[in-house]
N, C-alpha and C positions, 0 to 999 in steps of 0.2 A: 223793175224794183222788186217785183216779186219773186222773178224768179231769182235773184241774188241773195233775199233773205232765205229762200229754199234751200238754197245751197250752203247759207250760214248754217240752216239747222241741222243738214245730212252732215254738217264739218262737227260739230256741236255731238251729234249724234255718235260719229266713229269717234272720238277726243275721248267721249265717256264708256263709250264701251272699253276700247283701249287701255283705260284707265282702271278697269275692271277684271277686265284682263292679267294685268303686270299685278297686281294686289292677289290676286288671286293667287298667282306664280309664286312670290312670295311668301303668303302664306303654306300653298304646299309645300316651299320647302323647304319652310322654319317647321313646320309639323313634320314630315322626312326627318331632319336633322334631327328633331325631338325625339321619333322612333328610333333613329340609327344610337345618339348620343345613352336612350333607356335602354335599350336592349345591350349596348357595350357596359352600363353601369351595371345591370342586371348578369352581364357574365363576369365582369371583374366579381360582385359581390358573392357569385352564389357558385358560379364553375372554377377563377382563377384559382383561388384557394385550394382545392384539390386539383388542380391541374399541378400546383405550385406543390402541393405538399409528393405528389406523384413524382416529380422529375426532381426534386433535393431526394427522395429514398430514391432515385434509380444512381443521383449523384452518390449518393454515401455507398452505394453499391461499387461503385470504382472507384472508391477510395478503398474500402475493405479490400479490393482485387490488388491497390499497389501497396496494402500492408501485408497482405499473403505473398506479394510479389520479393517485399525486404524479407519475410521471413525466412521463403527459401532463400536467396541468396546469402544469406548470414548462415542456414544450416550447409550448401555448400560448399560459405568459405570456411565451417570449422570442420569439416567433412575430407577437407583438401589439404585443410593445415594438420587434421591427427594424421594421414595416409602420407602425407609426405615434408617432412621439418625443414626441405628448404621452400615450400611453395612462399611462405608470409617472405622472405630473402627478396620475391620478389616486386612487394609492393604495389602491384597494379589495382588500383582501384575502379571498384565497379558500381555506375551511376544509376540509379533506380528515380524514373519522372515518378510526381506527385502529381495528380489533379486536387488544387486547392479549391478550388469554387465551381460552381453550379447548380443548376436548377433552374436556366432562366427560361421563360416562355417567350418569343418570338411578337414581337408588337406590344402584347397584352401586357407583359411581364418580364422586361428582358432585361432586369437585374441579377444578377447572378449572387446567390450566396458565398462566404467565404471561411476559410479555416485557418490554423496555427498546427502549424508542424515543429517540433520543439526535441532536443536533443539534451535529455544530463537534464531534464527542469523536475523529475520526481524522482525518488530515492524508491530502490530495491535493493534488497541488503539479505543473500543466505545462508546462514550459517549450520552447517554438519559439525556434530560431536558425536564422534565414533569411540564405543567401547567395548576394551577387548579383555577375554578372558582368562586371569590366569588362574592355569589349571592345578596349582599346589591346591589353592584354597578357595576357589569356584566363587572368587571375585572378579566385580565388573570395574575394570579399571578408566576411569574418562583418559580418550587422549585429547591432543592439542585440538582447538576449534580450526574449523574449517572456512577461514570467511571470504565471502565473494560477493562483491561491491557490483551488481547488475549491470547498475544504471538503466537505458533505457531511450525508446522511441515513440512522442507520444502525436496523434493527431486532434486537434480538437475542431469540432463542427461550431460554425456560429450562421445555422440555418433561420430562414425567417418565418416557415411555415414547419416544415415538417421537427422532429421532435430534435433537440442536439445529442449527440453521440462520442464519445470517448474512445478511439483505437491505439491500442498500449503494447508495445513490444518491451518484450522484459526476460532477461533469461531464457530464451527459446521458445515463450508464450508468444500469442496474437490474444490480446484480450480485450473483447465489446464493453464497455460499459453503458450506462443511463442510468443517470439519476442517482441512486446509491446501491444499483446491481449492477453486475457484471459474472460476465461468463466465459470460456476459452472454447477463440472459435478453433485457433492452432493449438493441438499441444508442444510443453517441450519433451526433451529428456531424459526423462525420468522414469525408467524400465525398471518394474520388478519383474523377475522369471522364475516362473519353479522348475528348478531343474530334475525336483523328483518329487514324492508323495509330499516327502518333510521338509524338503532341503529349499531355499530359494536365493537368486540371487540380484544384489541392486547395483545397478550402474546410474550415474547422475553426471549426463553433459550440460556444465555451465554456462553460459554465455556472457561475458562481461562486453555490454559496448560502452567504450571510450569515446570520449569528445568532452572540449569546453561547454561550460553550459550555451545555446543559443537557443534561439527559436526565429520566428518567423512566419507573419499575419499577410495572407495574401489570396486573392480570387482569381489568380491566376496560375499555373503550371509550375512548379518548382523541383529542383531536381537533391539528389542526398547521395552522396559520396561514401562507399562503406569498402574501408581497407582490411584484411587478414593483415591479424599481428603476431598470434602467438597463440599455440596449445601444449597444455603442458597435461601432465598427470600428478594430479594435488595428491590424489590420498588411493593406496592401494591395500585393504587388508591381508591381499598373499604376503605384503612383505612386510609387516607388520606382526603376526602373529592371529591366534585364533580371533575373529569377531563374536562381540555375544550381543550389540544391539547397537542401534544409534538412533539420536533425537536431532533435531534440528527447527530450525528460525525461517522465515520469511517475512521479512518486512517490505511491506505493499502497501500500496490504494486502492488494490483492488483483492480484499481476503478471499469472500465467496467464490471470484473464480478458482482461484487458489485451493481451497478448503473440498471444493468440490469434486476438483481433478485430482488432488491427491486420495480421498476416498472413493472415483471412482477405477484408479488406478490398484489400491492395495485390493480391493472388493475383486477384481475383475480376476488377480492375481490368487483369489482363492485366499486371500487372508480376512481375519475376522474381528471386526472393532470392536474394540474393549477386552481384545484378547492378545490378538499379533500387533494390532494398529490402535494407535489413540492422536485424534486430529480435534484442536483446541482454538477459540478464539480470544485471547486472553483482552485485545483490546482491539482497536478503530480498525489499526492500519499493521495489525501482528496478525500473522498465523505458527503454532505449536506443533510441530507431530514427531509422533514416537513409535519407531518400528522393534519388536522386540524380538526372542527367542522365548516358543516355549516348549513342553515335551512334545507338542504337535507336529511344531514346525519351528525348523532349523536359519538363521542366516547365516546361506555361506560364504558370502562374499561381500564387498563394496567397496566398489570404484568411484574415485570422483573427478573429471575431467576440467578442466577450465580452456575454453575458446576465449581470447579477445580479438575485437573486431573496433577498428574505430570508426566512428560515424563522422562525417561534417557535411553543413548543412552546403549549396550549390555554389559557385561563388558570383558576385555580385548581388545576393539576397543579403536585404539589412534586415536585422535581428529586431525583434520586436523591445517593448520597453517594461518589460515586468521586471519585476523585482527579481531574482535569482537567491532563493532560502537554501539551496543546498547545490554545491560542487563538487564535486568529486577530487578535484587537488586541495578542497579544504581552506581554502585560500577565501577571505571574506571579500563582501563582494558590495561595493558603494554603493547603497541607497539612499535614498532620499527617507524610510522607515527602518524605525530601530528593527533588529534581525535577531527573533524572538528564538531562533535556534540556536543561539550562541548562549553559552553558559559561563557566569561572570562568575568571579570571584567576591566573597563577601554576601551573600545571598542563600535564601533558604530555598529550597525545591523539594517538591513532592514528585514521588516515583511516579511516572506513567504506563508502567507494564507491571503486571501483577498476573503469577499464576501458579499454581500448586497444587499438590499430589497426597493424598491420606492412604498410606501402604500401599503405594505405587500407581492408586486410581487416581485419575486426573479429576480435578472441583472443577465442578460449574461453573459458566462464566458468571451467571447471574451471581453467585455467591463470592465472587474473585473482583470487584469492581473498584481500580485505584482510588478513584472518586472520594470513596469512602473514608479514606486517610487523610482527607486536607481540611479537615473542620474536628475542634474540640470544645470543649467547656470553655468561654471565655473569661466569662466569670470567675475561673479559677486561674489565680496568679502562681506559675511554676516556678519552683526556684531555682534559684544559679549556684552550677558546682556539678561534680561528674557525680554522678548515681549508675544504678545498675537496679536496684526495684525499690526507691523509693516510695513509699504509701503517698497516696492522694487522697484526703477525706476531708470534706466530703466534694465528692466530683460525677458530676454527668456527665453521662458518654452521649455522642453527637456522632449520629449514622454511622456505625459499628459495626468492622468487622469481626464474626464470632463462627468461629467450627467445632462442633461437637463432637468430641474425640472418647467414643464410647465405651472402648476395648482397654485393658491394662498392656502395660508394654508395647504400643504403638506409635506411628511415627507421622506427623505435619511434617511437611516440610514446603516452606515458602520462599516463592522468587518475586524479587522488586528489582526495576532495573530502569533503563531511562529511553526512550526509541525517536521525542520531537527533539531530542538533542544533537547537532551534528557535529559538535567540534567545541573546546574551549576560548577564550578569549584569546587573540594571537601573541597579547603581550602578558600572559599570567596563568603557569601553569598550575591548577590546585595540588601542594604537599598533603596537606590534612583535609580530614572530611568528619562531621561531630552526626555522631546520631539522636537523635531523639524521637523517642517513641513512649505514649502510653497506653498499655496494656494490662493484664487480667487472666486468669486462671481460677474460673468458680470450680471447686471439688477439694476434695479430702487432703489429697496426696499434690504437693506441686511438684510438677515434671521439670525436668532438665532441659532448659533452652540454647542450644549451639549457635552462634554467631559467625558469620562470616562474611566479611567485607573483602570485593574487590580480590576473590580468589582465594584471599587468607583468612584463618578460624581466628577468631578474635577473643574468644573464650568464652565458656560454659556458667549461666546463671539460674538461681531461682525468681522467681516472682513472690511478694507477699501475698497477703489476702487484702481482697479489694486490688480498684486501678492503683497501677505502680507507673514510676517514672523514669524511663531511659535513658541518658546523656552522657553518651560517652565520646573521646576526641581519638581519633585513630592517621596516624601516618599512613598515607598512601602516595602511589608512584604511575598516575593512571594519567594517559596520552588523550584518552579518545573518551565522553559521556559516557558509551556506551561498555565502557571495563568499570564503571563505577554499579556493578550489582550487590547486590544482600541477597544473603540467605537466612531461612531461619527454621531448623528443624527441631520443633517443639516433641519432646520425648516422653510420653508417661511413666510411670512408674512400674516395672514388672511386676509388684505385689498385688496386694489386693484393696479393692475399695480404689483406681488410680483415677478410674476416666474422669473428667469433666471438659467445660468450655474454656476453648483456648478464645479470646477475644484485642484485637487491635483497635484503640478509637484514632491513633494520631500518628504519622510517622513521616517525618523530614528528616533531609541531609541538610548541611549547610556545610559550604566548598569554603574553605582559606588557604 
């Protein structure tokens, strides 16, 4: 009997050791599990992140490499279509991959980021106006505008650590942007050359790329189709007649790179701002520059090229679902939101470009700001009927624009024009267009104000004393927003006692 309960207790004995044992196991390696599971939490929180942020910039790095990759291929297909006019005859098109997404880390993070590569979804628009010399009476004659519809190649980052990025092909630019800077990492172009102490000359290769609007949201590899179509030569001074300057337009979303490259281009070229070169930013998505002739330095040339190239996007990629605000055939495009760039008939608008020159020096933007024109006295009820300087009294002016025109016999002259507009309504061309505006001229002598709508002088008025009132109705014959401009070159008095302020509180069109 004894010895079995002995045996009971040695059984009793191992049962709870055993037991002690497997607990013990368990707890080691729920604590195990607890170190492995904190220290994976502790690198997601404190390493992933810049692991993450490291491998989207080495991603955006080869994205950057296959938009320098489009750039060249587009400068060789217009490279190939100036050197030989049957090469575009042969249509072969040449496909350039995209790496859309990346950045993933390997277990830890092996989501990959994703981008939109998009064709025709931003507007670039340049316009050169060349003027030439005639030499009876050493005037600068404007010839016809220059205009060339860019279009464009845009990639957009939708990274989850590291910062998103903008890469922008546009008329022979590679342009970075972030945030609301941007800089050219390619240039296009755009060659000034001095060919001697005084003399220099400007050639300007265009690059229009063609394509329906599309685009295309993806984290994975996508390819872009880019055909030679045609190079031509737009505008050649030898055959022309003498050159004695030209101004021109770029409209962008990205000015500063723009603004920058062309002042580091005239600078490099040995010319001197505010003297040979004036580069302006009148509004958001406008850039202004004016190359000129003085006794310094001569321009003796200017060429202007245009390459097109058509772009489309790989096939079997579906197109992403944004809205589409501007196409290049102009053609309106079904959304689901009204399509605020289209200009209706029956409605009033205020100008969105505004910029201007007092005896040929360009005004500051700060003092040049549209804005300023779309608020007046409300309080004051205008009346109905065509005027020309109607008296307003008594009337408050409301954020006013005003230039101090110091000198007798000098000359304002101001540009209003339209830039978020891309097109008319498809069923309603505007005939007439009514101006109204009121304005001011404090001093002695009122100066003569020239009028011109839309290319044509509209005729020559004075201003009373005190705010006056504008409204006049004018037949016009304009296709595009963007032919609907004003001028206004406010003229002092040659005598004496003329200067004073020229001032604007209010100025709409309204399209019928």
């Amino acid at each position: 009997m004894n010895t079995k309960k002995n045996r009971s207790r040695k059984k009793d004995g191992k049962g709870l050791f055993s037991s002690e044992s497997g607990t013990a196991t368990v707890i080691a390696t729920v604590l195990l599990l607890c170190i492995i599971f904190t220290a994976l939490a502790l690198i997601r929180v404190e390493y992933v992140p810049e692991w993450k942020i490291d491998a989207e910039k080495s991603h955006m790095n080869d994205v950057q490499k296959d938009m320098i990759e489009l750039k060249s291929t587009a400068d060789i297909l217009s490279l190939l279509m100036a050197s030989d006019s049957n090469f575009s005859a042969s249509g072969l098109p040449i496909t350039i991959p995209f790496i859309m997404g990346g950045g993933e880390i390997p277990i830890l993070e092996p989501s990959k980021s994703s981008g939109m590569l998009s064709v025709s979804m931003e507007r670039c628009k340049m316009t050169i106006i060349p003027k030439r010399l005639l030499v009876s009476d050493s005037l600068q004659v404007e010839e016809d505008a220059k205009k060339i519809e860019c279009g464009g190649i845009t990639y957009r980052s939708n990274n989850r650590e590291y910062l998103d990025q903008v890469l922008r092909y546009e008329n022979g630019a590679l342009i970075l942007a972030q945030g609301e800077k941007s800089v050219m990492k390619e240039f296009p172009s755009f060659n000034i050359e001095k060919t001697s102490e005084k003399n220099y000359t400007v050639s300007i290769q265009a690059i229009k790329i063609r394509g329906e609007p599309d685009a295309v949201s993806s984290n994975a590899d996508v390819s872009l189709r880019l055909t030679g179509i045609s190079n031509n030569v737009t505008y050649n001074s030898n055959d022309t007649g003498d050159i004695a300057s030209f101004y021109g337009t770029v409209i962008t979303e990205y000015p500063d790179a723009w603004i920058s490259y062309l002042n580091e281009t005239a600078k490099n070229a040995g010319l001197e701002y505010g003297t040979d070169y004036d580069l302006d930013k009148p509004s958001s998505n406008f850039v202004y520059f004016n190359f000129t002739s003085t006794n310094n330095k001569t321009l003796q040339s200017l060429s202007i090229s245009e390459s097109v190239i058509q772009a489309d996007l790989g096939t079997g990629l579906s197109s992403s679902s944004e809205d589409v605000n501007w196409s290049e055939s102009g053609e309106d495009e079904n959304t689901e939101h009204e399509d605020k760039s289209i200009m209706e008939l029956g409605e009033w608008y205020y100008f969105d470009m505004f910029s201007g020159t007092y005896e040929e020096t360009l005004m500051s933007v700060s003092s040049i700001d549209p804005n300023m024109l779309t608020d007046r006295d409300e309080d004051y009820s205008l009346p109905v009927g065509s005027f020309k300087n109607y008296e307003l009294s008594p009337y408050s002016e409301v954020n006013d624009f005003n230039y101090s025109m110091n000198n007798n016999g000098k000359t304002l002259n101001l540009n209003f024009g339209y830039n978020n507009f891309s097109s008319f309504n498809s069923t309603s061309i505007p005939t007439k267009a009514t101006i109204c505006m009121i304005y001011s001229f404090s001093g002695s002598k009122e100066p003569n104000i020239v009028m011109t709508l839309t290319g044509t002088e509209r005729g020559t008025f004075k201003p009373n004393s005190g705010w006056c009132l504008y409204n006049q109705t004018f037949s016009i014959s304009s296709k595009d927003p963007e032919e609907i401009t004003l001028n206004l070159k406010v003229i002092t008095d040659s005598g004496s006692n003329a200067a004073g302020t020229f001032r604007i509180d209010y100025l709409a069109v309204y399209l019928s």
